[in-house]
N, C-alpha and C positions, 0 to 999 in steps of 0.2 A: 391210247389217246382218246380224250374226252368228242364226242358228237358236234363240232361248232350249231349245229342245227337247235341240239338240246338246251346249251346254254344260252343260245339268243331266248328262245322260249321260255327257259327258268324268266331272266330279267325280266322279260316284257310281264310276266305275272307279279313278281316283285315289285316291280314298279306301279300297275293297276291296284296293287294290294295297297302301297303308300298312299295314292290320290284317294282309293275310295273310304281309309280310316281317316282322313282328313277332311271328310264332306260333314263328319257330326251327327248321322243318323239319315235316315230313312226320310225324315219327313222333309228335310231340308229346310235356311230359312230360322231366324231367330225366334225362341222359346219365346218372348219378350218384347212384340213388332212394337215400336214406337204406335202410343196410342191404345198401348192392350192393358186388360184389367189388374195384369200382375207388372207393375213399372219394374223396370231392372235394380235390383242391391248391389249390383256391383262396387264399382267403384266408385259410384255416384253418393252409395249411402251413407250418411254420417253417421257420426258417435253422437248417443244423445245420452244427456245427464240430466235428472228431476233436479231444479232446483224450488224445492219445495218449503227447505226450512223457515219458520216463521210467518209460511202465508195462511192464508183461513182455511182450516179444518174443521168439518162436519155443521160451517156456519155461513157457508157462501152462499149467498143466494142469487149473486150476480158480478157478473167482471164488465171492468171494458177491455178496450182492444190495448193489447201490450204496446207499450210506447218506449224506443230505447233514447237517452238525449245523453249525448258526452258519454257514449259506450257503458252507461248506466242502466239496466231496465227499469222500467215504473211501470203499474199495476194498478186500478182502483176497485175495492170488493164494498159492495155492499152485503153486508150480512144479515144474519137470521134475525139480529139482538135490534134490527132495524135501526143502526149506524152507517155511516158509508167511511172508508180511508183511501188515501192515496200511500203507497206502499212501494220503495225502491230497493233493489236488490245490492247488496255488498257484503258476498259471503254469505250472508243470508238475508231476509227480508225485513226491515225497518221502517215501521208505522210513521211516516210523518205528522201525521195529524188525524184525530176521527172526532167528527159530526156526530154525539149524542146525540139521542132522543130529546134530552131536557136540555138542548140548547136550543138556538135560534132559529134553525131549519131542522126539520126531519126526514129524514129519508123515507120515502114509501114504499116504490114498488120498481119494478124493471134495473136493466143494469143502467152505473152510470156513466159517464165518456170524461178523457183526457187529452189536454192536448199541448202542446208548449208554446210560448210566441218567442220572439229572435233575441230575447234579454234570459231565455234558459228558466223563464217561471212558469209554474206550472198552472194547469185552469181545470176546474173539475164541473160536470153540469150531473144533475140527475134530479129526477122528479122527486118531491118533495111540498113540505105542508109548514107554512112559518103565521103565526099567530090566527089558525084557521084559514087562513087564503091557499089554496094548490095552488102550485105552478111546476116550472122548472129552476130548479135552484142552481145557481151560477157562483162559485167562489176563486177567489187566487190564493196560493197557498204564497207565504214570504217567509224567508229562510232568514231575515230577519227576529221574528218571536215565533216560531213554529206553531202559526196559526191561519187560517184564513181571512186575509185582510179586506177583501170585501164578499160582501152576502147580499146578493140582490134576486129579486124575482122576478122571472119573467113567464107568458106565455097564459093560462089560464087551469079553471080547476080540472079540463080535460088532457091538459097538455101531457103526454108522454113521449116516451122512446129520445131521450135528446142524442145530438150528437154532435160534437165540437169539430171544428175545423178552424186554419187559419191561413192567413198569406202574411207579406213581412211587417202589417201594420193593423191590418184588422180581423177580429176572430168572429167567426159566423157559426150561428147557431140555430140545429134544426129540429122541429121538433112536429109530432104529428098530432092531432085533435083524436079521440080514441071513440067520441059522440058522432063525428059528419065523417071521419077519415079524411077531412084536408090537413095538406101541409102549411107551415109556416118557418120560414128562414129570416130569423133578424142578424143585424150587426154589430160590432162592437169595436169602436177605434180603441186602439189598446191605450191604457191611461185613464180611458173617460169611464164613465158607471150610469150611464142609461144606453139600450140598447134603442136601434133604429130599424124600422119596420121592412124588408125589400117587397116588392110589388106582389099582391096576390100572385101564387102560383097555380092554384086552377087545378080540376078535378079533385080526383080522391084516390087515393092510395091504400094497398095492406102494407107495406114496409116501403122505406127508404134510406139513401145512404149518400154523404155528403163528402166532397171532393176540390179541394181547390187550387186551382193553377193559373198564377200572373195574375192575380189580382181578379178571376171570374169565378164564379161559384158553379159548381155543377151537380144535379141531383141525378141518381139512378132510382128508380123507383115504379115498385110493382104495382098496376091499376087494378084496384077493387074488384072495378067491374069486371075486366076481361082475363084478368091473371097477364096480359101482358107485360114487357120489360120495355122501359123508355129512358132515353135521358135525357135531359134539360141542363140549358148554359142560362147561366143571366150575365145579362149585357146592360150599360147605361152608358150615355153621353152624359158630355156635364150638364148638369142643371136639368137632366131628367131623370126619371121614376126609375126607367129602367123595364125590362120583360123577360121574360121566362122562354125562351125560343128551345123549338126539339133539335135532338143532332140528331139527322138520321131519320131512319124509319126504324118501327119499332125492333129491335134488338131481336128478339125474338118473343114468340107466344104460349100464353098457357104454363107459365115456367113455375116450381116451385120454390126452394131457396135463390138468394144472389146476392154477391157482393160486387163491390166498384173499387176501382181504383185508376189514377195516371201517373204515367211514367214521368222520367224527366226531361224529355222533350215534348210531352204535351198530347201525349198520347193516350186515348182513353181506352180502359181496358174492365170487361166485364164477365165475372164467373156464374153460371149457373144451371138448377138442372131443370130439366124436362118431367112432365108429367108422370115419366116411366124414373125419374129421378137418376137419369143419363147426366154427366158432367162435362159441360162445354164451355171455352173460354172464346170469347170474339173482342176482337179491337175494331176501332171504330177510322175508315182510311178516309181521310180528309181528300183527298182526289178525287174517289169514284162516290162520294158519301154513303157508303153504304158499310155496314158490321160484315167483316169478317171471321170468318173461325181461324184461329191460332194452334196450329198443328196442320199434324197429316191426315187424320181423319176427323170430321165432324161431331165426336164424340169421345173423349181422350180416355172416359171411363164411365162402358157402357152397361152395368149395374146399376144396381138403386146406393145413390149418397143421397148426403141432405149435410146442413151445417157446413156449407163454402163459405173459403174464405180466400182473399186475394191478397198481396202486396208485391209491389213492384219495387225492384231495388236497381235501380239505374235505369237500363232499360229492360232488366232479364225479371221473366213473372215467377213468381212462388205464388202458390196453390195448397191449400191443403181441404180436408173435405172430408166426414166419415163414411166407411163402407157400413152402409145398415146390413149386409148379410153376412159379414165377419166381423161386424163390430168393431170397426177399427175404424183410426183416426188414420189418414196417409198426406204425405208431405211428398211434393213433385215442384219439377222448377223445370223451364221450358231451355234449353238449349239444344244449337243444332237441328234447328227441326222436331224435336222429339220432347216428349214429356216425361222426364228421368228421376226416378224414387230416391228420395233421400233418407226415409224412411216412413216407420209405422207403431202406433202405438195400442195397442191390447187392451179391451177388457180383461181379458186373464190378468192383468197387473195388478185390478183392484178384485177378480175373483162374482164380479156382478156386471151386469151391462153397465155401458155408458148412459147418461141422462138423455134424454129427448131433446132440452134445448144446450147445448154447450158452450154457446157464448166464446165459440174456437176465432181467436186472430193467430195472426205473426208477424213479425219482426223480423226485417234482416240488414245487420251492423256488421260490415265488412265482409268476413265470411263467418259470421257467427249467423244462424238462425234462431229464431225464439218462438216456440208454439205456448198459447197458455188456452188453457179451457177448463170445463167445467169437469169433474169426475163425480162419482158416482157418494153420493151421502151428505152432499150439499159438500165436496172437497174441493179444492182449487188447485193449479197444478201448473207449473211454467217447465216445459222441455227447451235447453240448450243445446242444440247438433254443431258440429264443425268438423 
């Protein structure tokens, strides 16, 4: 007859054996703490596919931000050959229309913007030189004669950097002086073809980015002077000017890239990094007015990026951002508390680093995402994940 004393003691080690192959190692505590430099691949990560056929190769010199309308993508490249197109995807990429040289406007310099108003037509702005006058050139494309039906100039011969926005009737337009570094945002009731001046905005800025929600205009925008992050609403009763008022106190200080964006309850939301080129997202709480950070820790990715970028699809943020010490582009979306990898994309693809400026947006249409940026040889590049 067996020891009842021995066999308790066998179990009780069987069992101790069970709980402590089940604890996952020594160090205890996830590989992957929400907030850490390596976001989790799990199940989080998508399938992502180039869809690259037919966009510019070896001749981009500039994107705007990926625009999806009617689960369509649209694209605009301004090239080497000093043309600009607007460019929508079906299967592959098809040129709607390109702005020579030896026509009416010329493309110069920087990328240019897109954006759509609520009749599904599209609007393209980019800096530009039309019978010796600079400015920023402003067109509608009409799907009617597959041309740009109007062509006007606005802003001056310093004017760069535009960037289109709109609300459900009028499109605003912003654009930076590259001589004093102030900004300028005009108007545009959609229909009409002269644009309308909004109220000096006051100081100077290295970058800005334009945002609109309910009919108010919102600037994020990094100050010259101090490398701070701020942002500004403009407000007008009827039958006045209208002003430039701060949300907040400054967002944060000394920052190097950033982008803007608002959700769809009105929620403002800001990506950016730190001197040490750290990446942190804060939204902006109408209660206590003050920016807070969005996560668990203050830093969601505490390496050096640079080339942030934000969009917000309902109320849940996507992010993505390059790691400058792995050279890589990463894609994260906040749910649950946590900042969760959806993926990552490689210089090993193209076999050279990535460029310096990448001109990185995204897109997100249902549960499709859309990354587009700049690669490496003047390439241009749209990643679809789901």
């Amino acid at each position: 007859m067996k020891n009842p004393k021995i066999q308790f003691y066998s179990l009780i080690c069987i069992l101790l054996l069970i709980v402590v192959s089940g604890c996952g190692g020594s160090g205890g505590g996830s590989n992957n703490p929400p907030g850490g430099n390596n976001p989790p691949s799990g199940p989080t990560a998508l399938n992502w596919q180039s869809l690259d056929t037919g966009l510019a190769s070896n001749i981009a010199q500039g994107l705007s931000k990926i625009v999806v309308n009617q689960g369509i993508p649209f694209i605009a490249c301004r090239y080497s050959t000093n043309d600009v197109s607007i460019l929508k995807y079906d299967g592959s990429w098809i040129n709607l229309y390109r702005q020579y040289i030896n026509t009416t406007l010329e493309p110069m310099e920087g990328s240019p913007s897109i954006t759509f108003d609520v009749f599904n037509q599209v609007y393209l702005a980019c800096k530009g030189t039309a019978s010796g006058a600079q400015g920023i050139g402003f067109w509608k494309y009409a799907d009617t004669d597959g041309k740009f039906a109007v062509r006007t100039m606005t802003g001056g011969v310093n004017a760069v950097e535009p960037f289109l926005s709109r609300n459900s009737s009028i499109l605003y337009l912003l654009s930076r002086d590259s001589s004093t570094s102030s900004l300028t945002v005009t108007s545009l009731t959609i229909g009409a073809t002269s644009w309308t001046g909004l109220s000096d905005f006051g100081g100077t800025c290295e970058a800005a980015d334009l945002e609109v929600f309910n009919d108010y205009p919102y600037i994020a925008f990094k100050s010259l002077d101090t490398g701070d992050l701020f942002v500004k609403k403009y407000s007008a009763n009827d039958g006045e000017s209208g002003a430039w008022d701060s949300v907040g106190s400054p967002v944060a200080t000394a920052i190097g890239d950033f982008a803007f964006d608002i959700d769809s309850t009105g929620m403002l939301y800001t990506i950016f990094t730190n001197a040490s080129g750290q990446v942190a997202v804060k939204k902006y709480n109408t209660g206590t007015t003050n920016w807070e950070t969005v996560g668990p820790a203050e830093y969601l990715f505490s390496g050096n990026a640079d080339n942030v970028t934000i969009f917000i699809a309902g109320t849940t943020p996507y992010i993505a951002y390059r790691d400058v010490t792995n050279d890589q582009i990463k894609v994260r979306k906040f749910a649950d508390n946590a900042w969760l990898g959806l993926g990552s994309f490689s210089s090993e693809e193209e076999g050279v680093s990535l460029p310096t400026q990448l001109d990185l947006s995204l897109y997100v249409d249902g549960n499709v995402v859309y990354a587009a940026y700049m690669r490496s040889g003047h390439n241009a590049t749209v990643k679809k994940g789901q």
